[in-house]
Jmol script that loads the backbone (N, CA, C; Angstrom):
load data "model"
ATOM      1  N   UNK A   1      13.202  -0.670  -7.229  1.00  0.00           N
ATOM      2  CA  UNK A   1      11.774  -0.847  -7.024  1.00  0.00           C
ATOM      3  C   UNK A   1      11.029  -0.278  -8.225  1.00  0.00           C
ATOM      4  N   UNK A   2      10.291  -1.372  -8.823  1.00  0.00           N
ATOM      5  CA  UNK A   2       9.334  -0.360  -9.703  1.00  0.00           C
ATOM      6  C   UNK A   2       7.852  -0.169  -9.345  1.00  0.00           C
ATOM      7  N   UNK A   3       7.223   0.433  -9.622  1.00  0.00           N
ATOM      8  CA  UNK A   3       5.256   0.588  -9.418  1.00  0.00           C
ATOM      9  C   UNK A   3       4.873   0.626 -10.417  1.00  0.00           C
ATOM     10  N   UNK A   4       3.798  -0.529 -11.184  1.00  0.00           N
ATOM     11  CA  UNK A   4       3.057  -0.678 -12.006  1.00  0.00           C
ATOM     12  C   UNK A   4       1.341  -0.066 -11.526  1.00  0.00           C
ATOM     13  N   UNK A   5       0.663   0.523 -12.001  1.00  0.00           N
ATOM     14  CA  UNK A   5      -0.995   1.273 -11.658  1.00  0.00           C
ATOM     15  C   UNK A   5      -1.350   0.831 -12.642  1.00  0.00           C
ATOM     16  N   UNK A   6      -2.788  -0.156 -12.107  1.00  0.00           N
ATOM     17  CA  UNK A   6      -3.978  -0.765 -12.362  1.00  0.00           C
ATOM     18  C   UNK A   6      -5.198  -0.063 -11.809  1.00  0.00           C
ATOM     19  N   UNK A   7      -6.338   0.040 -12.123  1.00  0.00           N
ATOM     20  CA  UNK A   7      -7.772   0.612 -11.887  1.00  0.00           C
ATOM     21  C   UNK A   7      -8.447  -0.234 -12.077  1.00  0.00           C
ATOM     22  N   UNK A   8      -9.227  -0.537 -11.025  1.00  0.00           N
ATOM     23  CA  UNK A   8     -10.868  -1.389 -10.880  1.00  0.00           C
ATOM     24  C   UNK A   8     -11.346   0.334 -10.529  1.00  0.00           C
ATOM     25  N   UNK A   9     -12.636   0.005 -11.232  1.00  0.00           N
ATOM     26  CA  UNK A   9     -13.715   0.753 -11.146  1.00  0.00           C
ATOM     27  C   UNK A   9     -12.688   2.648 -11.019  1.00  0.00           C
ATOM     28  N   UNK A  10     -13.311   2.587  -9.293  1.00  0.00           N
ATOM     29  CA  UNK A  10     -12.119   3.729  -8.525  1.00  0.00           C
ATOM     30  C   UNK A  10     -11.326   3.225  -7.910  1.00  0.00           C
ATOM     31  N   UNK A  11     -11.073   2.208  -7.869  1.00  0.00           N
ATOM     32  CA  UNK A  11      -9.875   1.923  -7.215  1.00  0.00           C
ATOM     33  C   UNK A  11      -8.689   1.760  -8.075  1.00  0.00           C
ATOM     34  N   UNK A  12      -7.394   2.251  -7.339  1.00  0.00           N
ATOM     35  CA  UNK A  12      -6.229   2.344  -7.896  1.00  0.00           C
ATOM     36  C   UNK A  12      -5.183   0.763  -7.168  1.00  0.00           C
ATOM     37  N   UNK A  13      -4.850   0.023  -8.088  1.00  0.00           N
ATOM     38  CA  UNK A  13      -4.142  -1.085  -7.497  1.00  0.00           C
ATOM     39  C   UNK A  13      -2.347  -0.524  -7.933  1.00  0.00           C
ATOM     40  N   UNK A  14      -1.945  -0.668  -7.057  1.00  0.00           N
ATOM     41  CA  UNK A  14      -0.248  -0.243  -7.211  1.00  0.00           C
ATOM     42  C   UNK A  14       0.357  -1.817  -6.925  1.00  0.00           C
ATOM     43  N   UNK A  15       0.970  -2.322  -8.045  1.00  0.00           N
ATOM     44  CA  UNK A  15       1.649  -3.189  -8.016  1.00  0.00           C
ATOM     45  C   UNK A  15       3.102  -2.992  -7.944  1.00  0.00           C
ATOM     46  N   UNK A  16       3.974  -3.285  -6.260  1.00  0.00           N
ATOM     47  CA  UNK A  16       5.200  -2.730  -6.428  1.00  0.00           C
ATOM     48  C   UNK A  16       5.972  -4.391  -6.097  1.00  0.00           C
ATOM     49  N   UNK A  17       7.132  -3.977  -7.356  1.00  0.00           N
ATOM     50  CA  UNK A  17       8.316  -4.939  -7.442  1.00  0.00           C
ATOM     51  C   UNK A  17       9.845  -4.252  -6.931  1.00  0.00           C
ATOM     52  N   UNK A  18      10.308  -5.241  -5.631  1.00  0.00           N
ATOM     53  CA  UNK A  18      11.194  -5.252  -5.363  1.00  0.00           C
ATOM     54  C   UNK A  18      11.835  -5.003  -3.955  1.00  0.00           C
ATOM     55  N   UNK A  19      12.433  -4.087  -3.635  1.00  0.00           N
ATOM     56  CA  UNK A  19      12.832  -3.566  -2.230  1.00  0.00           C
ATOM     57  C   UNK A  19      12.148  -2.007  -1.878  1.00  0.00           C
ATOM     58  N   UNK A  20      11.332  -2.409  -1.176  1.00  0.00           N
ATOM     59  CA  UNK A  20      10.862  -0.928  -0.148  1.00  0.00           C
ATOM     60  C   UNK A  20      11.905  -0.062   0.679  1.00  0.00           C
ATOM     61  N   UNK A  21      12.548   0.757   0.649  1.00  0.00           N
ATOM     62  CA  UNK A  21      13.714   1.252   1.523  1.00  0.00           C
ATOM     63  C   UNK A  21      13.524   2.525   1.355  1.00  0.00           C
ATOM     64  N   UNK A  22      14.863   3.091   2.206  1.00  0.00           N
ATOM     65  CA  UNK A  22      15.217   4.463   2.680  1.00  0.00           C
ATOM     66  C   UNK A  22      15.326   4.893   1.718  1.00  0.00           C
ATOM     67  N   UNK A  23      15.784   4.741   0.340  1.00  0.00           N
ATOM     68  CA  UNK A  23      16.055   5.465  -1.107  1.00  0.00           C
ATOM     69  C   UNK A  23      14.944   5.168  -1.919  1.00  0.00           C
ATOM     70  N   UNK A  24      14.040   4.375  -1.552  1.00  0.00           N
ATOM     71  CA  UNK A  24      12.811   4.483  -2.702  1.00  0.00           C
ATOM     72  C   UNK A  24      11.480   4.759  -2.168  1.00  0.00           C
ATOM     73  N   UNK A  25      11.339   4.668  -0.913  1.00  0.00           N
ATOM     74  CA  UNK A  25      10.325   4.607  -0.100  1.00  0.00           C
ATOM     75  C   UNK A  25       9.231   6.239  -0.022  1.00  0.00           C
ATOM     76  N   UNK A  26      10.249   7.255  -0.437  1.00  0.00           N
ATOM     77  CA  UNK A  26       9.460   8.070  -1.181  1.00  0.00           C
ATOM     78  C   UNK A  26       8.874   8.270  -2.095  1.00  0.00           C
ATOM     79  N   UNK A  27       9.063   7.469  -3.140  1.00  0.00           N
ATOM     80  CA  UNK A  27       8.261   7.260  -4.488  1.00  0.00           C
ATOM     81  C   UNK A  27       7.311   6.793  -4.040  1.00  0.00           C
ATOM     82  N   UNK A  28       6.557   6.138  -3.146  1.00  0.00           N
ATOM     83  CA  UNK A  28       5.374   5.610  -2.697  1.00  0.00           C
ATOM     84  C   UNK A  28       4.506   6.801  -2.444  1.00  0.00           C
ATOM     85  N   UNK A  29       5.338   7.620  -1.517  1.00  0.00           N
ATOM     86  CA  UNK A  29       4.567   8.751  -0.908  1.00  0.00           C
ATOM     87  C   UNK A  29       4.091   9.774  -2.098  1.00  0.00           C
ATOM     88  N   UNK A  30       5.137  10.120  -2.713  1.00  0.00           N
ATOM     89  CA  UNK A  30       4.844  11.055  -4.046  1.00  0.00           C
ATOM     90  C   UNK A  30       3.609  10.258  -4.717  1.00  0.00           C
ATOM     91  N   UNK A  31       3.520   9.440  -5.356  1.00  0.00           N
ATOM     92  CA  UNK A  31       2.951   8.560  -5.975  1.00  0.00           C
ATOM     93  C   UNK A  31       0.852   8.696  -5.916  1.00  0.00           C
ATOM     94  N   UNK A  32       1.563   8.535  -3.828  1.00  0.00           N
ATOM     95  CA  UNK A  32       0.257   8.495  -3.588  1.00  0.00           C
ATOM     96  C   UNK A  32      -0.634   9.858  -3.419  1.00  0.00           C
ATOM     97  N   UNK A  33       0.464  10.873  -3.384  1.00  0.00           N
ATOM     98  CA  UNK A  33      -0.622  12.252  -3.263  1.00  0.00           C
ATOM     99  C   UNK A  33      -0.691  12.816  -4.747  1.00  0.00           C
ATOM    100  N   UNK A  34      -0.116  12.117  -5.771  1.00  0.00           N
ATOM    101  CA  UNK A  34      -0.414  12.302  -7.202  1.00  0.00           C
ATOM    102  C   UNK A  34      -1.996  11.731  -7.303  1.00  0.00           C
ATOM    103  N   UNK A  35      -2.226  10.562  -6.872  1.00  0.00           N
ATOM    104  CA  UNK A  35      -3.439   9.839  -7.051  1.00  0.00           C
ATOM    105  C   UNK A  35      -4.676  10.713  -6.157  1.00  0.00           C
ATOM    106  N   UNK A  36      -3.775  11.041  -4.625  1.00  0.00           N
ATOM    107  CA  UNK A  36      -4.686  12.151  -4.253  1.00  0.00           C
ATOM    108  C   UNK A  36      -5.303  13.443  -5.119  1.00  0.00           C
ATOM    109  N   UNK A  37      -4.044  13.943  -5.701  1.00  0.00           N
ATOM    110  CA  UNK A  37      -4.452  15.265  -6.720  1.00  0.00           C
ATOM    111  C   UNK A  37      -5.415  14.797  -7.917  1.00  0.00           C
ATOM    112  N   UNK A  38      -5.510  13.465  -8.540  1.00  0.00           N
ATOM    113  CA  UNK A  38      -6.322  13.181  -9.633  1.00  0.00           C
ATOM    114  C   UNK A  38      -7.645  12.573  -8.805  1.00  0.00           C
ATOM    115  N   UNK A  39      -7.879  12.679  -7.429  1.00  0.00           N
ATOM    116  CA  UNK A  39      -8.872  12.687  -6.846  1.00  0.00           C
ATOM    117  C   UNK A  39      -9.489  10.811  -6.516  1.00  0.00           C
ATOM    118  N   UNK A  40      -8.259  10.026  -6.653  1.00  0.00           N
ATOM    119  CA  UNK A  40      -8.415   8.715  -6.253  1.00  0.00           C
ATOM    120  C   UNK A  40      -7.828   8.282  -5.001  1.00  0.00           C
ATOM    121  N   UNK A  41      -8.951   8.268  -4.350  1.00  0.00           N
ATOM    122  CA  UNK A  41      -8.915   7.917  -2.650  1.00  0.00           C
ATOM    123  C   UNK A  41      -8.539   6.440  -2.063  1.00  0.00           C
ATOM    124  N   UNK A  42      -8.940   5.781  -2.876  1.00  0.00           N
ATOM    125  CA  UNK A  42      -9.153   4.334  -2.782  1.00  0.00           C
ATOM    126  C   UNK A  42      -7.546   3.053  -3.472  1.00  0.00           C
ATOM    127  N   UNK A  43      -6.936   3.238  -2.490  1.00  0.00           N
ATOM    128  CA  UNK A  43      -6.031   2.257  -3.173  1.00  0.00           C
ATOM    129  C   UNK A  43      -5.450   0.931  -2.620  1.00  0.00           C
ATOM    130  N   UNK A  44      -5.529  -0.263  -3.756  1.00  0.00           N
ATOM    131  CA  UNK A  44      -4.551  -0.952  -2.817  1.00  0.00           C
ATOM    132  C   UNK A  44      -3.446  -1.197  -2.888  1.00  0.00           C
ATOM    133  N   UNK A  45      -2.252  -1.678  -2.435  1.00  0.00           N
ATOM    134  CA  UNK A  45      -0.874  -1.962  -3.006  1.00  0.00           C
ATOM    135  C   UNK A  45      -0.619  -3.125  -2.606  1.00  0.00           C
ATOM    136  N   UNK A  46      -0.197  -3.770  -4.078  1.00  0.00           N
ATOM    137  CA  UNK A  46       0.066  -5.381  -4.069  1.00  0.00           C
ATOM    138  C   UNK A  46       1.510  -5.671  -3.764  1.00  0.00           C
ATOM    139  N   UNK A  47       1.938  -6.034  -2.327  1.00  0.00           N
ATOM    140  CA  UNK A  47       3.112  -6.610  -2.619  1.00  0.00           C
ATOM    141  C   UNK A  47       3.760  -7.852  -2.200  1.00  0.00           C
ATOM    142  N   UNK A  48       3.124  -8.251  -3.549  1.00  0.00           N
ATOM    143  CA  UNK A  48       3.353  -9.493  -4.208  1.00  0.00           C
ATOM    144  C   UNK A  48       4.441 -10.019  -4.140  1.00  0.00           C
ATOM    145  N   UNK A  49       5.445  -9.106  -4.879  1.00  0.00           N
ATOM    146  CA  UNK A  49       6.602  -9.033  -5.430  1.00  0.00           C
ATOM    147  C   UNK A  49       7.687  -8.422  -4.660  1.00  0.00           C
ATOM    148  N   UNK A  50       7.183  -8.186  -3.521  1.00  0.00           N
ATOM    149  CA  UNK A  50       8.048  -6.983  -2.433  1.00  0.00           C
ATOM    150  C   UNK A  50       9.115  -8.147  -1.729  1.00  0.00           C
ATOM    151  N   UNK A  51      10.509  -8.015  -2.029  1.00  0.00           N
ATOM    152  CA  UNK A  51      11.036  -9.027  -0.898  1.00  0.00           C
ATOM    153  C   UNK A  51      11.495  -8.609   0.215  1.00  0.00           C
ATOM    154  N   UNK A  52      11.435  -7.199   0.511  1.00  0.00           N
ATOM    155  CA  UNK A  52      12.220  -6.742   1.726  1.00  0.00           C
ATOM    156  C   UNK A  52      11.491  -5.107   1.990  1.00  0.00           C
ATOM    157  N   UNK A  53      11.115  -5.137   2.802  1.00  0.00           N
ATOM    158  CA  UNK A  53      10.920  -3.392   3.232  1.00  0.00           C
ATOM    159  C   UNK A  53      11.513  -3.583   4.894  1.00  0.00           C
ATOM    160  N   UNK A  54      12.167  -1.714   4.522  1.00  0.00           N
ATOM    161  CA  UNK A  54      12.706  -1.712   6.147  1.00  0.00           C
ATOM    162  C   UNK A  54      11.563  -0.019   6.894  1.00  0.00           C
ATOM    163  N   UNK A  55      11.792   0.209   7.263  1.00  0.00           N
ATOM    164  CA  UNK A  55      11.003   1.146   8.319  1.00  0.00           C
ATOM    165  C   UNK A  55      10.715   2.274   7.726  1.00  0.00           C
ATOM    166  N   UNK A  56      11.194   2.621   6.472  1.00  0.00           N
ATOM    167  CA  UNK A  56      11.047   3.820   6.012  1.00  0.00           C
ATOM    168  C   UNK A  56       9.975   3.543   5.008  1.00  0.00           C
ATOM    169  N   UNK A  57       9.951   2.527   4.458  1.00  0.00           N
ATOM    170  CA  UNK A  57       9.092   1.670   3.867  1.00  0.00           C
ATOM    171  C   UNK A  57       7.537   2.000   4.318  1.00  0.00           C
ATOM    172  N   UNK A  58       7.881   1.259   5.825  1.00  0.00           N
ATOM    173  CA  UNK A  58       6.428   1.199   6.820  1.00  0.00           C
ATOM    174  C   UNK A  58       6.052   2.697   6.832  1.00  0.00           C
ATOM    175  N   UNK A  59       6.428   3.639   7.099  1.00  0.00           N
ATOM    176  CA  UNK A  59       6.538   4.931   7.308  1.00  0.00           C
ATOM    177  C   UNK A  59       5.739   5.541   5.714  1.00  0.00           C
ATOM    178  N   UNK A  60       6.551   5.333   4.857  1.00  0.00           N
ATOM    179  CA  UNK A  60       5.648   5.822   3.353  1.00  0.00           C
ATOM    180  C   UNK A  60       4.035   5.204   3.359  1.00  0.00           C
ATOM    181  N   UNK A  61       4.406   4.347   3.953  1.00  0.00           N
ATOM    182  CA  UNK A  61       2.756   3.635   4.059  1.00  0.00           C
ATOM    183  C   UNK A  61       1.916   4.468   4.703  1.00  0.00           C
ATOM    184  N   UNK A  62       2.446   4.427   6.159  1.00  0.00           N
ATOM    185  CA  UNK A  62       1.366   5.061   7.245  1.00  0.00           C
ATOM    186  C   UNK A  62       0.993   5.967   6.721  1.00  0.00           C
ATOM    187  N   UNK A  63       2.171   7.100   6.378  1.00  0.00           N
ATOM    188  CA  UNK A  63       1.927   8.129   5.915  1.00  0.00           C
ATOM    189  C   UNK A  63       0.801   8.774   4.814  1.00  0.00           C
ATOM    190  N   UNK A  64       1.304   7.795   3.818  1.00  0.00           N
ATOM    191  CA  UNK A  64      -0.097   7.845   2.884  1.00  0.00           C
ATOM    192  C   UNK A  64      -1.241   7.050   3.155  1.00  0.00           C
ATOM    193  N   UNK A  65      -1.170   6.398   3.914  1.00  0.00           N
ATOM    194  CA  UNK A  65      -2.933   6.285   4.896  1.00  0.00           C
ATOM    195  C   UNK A  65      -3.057   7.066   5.473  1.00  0.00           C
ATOM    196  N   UNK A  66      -2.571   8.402   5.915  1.00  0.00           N
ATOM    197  CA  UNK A  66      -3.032   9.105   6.870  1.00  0.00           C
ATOM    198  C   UNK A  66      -3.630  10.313   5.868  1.00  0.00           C
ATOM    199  N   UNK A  67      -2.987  10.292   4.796  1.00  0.00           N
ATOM    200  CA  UNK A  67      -2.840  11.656   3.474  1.00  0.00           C
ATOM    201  C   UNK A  67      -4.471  10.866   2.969  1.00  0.00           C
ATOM    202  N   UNK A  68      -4.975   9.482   2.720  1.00  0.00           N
ATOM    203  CA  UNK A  68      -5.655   9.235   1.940  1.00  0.00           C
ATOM    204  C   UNK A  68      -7.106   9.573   3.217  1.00  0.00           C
ATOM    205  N   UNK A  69      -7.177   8.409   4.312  1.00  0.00           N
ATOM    206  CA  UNK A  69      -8.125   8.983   5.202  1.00  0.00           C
ATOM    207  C   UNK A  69      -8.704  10.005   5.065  1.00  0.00           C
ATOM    208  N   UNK A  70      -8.003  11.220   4.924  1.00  0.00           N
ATOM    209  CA  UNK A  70      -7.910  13.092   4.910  1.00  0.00           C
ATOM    210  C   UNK A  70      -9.341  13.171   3.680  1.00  0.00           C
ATOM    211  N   UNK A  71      -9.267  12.311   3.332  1.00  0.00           N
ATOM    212  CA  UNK A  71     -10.174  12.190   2.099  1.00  0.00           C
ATOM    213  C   UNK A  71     -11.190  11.641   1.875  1.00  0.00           C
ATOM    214  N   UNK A  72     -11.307  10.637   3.000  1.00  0.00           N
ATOM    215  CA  UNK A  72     -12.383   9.582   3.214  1.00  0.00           C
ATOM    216  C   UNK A  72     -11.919   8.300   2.493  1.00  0.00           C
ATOM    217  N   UNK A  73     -10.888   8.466   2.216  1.00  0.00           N
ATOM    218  CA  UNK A  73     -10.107   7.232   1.505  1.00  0.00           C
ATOM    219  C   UNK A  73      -9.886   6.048   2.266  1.00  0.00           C
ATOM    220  N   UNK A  74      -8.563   5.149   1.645  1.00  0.00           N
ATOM    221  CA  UNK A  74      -8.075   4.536   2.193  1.00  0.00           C
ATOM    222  C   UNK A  74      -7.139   3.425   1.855  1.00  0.00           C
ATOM    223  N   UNK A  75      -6.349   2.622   2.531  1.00  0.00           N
ATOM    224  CA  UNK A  75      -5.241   2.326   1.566  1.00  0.00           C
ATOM    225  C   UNK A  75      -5.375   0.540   2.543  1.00  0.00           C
ATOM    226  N   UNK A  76      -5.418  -0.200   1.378  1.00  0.00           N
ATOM    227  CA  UNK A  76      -5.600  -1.236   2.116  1.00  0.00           C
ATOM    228  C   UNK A  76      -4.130  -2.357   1.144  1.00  0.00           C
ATOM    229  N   UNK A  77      -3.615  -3.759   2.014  1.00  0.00           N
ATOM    230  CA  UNK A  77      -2.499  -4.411   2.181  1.00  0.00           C
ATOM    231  C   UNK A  77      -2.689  -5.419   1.556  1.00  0.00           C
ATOM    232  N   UNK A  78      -1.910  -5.884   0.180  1.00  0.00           N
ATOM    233  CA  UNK A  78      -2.381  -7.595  -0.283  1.00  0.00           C
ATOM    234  C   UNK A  78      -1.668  -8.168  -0.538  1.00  0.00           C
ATOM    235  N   UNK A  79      -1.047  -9.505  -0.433  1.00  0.00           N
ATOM    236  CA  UNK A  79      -0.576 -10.284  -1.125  1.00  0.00           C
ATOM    237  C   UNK A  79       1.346 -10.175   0.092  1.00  0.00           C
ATOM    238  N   UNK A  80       0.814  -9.885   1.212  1.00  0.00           N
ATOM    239  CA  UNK A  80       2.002  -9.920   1.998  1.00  0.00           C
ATOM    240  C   UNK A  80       2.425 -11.116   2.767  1.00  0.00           C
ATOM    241  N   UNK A  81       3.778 -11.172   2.132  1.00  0.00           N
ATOM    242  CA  UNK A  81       4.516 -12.653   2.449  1.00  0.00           C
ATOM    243  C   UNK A  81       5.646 -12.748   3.120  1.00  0.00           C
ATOM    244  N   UNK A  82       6.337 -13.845   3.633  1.00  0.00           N
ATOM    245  CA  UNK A  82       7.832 -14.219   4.302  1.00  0.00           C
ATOM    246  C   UNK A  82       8.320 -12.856   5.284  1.00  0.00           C
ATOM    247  N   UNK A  83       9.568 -12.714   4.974  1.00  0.00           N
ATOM    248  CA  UNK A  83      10.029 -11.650   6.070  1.00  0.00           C
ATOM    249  C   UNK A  83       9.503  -9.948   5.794  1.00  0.00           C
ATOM    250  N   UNK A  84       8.697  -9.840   4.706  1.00  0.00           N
ATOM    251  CA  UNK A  84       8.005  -8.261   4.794  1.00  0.00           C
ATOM    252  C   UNK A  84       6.785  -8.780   6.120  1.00  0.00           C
ATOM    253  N   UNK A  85       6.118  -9.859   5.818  1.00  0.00           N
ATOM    254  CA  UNK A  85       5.002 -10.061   6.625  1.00  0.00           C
ATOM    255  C   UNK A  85       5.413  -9.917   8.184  1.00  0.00           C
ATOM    256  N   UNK A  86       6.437 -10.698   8.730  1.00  0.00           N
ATOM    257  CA  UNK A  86       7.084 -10.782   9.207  1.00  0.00           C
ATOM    258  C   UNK A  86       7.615  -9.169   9.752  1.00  0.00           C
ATOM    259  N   UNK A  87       7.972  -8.052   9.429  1.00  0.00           N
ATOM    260  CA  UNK A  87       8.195  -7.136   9.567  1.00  0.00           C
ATOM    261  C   UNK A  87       6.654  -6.273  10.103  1.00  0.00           C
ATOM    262  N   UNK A  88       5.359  -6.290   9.487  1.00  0.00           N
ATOM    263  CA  UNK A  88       4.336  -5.813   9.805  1.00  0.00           C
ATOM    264  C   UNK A  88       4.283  -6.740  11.334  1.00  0.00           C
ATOM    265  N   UNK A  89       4.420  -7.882  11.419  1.00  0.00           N
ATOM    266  CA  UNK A  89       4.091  -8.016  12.998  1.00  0.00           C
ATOM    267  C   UNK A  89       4.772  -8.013  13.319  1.00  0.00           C
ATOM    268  N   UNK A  90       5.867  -7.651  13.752  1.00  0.00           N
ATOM    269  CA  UNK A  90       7.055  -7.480  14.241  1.00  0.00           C
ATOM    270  C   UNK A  90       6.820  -5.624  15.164  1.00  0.00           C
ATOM    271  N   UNK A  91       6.275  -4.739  13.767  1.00  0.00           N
ATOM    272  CA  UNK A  91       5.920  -3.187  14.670  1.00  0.00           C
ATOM    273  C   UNK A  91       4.504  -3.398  14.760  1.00  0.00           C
ATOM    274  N   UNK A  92       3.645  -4.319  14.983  1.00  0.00           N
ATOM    275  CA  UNK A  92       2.314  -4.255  15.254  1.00  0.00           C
ATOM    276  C   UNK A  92       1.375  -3.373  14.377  1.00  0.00           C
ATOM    277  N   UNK A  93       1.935  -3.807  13.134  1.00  0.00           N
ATOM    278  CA  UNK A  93       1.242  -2.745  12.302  1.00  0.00           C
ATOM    279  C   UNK A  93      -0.037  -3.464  11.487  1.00  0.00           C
ATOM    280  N   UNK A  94       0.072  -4.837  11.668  1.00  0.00           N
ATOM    281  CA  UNK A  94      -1.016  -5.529  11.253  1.00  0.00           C
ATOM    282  C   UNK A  94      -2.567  -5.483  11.799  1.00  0.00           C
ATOM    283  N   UNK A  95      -2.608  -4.663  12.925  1.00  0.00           N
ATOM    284  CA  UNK A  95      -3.872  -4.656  13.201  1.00  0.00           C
ATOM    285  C   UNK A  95      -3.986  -2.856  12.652  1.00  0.00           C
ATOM    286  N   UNK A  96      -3.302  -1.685  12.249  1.00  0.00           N
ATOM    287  CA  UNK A  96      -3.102  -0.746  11.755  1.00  0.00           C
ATOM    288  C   UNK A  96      -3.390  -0.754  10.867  1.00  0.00           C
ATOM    289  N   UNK A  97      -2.777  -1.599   9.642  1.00  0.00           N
ATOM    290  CA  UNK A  97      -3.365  -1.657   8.118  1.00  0.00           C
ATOM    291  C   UNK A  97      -4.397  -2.884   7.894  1.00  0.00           C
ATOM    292  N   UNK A  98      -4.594  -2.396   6.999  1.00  0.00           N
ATOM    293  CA  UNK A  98      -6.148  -3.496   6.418  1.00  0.00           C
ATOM    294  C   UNK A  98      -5.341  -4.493   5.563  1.00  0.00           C
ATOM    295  N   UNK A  99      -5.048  -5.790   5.992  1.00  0.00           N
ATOM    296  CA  UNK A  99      -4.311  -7.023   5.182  1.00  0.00           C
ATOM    297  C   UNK A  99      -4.859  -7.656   4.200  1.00  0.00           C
ATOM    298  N   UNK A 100      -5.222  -7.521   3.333  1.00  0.00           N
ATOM    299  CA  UNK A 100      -5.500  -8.941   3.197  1.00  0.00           C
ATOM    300  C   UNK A 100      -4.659 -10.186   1.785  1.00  0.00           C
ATOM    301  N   UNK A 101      -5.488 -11.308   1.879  1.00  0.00           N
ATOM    302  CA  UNK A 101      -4.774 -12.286   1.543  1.00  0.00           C
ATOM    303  C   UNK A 101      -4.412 -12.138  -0.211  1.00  0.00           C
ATOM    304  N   UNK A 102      -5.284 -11.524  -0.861  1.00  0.00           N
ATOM    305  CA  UNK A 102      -5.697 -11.548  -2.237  1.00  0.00           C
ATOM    306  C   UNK A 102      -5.958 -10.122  -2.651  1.00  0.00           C
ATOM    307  N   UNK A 103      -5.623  -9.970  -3.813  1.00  0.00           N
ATOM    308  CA  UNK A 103      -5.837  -8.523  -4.298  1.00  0.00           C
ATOM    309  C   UNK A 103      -7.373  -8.463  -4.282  1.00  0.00           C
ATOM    310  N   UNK A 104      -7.943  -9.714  -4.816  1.00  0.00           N
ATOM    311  CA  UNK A 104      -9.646  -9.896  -5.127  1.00  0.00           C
ATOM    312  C   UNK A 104     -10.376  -9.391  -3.648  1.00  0.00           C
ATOM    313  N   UNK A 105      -9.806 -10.068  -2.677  1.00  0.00           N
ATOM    314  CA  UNK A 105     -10.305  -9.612  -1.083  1.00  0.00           C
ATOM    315  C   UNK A 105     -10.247  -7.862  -1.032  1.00  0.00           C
ATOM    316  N   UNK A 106      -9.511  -7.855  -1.143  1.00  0.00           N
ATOM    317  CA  UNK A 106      -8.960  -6.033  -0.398  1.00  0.00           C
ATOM    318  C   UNK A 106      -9.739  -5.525  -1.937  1.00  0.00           C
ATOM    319  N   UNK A 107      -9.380  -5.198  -3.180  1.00  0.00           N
ATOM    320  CA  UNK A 107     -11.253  -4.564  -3.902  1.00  0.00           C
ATOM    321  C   UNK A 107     -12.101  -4.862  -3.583  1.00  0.00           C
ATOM    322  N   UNK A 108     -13.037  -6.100  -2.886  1.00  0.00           N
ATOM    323  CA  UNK A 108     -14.366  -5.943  -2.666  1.00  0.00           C
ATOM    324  C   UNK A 108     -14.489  -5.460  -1.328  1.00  0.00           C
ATOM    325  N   UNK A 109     -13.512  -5.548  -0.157  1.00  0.00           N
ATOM    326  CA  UNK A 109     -13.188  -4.156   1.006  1.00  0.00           C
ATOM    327  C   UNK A 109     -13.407  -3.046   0.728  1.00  0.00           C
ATOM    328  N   UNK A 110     -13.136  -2.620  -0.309  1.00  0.00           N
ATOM    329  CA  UNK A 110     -13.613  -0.996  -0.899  1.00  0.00           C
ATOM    330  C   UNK A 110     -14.989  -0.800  -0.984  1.00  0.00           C
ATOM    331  N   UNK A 111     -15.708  -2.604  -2.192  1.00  0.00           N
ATOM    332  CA  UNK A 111     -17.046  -1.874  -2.194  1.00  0.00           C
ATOM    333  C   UNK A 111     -18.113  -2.528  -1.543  1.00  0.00           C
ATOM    334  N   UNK A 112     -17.185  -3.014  -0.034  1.00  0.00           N
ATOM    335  CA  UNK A 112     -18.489  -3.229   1.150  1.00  0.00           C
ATOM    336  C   UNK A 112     -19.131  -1.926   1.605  1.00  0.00           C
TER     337      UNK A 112
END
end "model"
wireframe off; spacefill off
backbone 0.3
color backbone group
C-alpha cells in the first residue's frame, strides 16, 4: 500500500494505492494523527486505487474519524468501488462515513 498527500486549501487529500489490511492498516492511523499534530482536521481519502480492504482496514478508518471529530474535524470517503464498496455495506458503515462519488464532491463537503 502506498499514501500519496495532496492539500486543497486545509484540506488534506490522502491518495491510497493498493490493499488496506491487517499489516498496513496502521499506517493510516499513524498518518492520520501526524496530520492531527500539524493541526489538519479536514481530510479526505481517495480510494480510487484501493482493491481490497479487510476489517482492520475499516477499523483504521473509524478510528481516525473518531481521533479527527476530537477536533472538530473530519474524514470524509471518495472514489469507492467493486468489492471495497461492497465491504462498507456489507458492515453498514455507509451511512457512518461520509461517501462520496468524486474527490471534487467530498472538498466542497468541507466547505459547505
Amino acid at each position: 500500500m502506498e499514501i500519496s498527500r495532496r492539500e486543497s486549501g486545509d484540506i488534506i487529500i490522502l491518495d491510497v494505492n493498493g490493499e488496506i489490511d491487517l499489516y498496513n492498516a496502521p499506517e493510516i492511523k499513524e498518518l492520520i494523527n501526524k496530520l492531527i499534530e500539524e493541526k489538519k482536521y479536514n481530510v479526505v481519502i481517495n480510494l480510487d486505487r484501493v482493491s481490497y480492504i479487510d476489517s482492520s482496514g475499516i477499523g483504521a478508518l473509524i478510528s481516525s474519524l473518531s481521533n479527527l471529530k476530537k477536533y472538530q474535524g473530519g474524514l470524509k470517503i471518495c472514489n469507492v468501488s467493486g468489492s471495497v464498496r461492497k465491504v462498507f455495506e456489507l458492515t453498514k458503515l455507509t451511512s457512518f462515513f461520509e461517501i462520496y462519488e468524486s474527490e471534487g464532491d467530498a472538498v466542497t463537503a468541507f466547505k459547505g
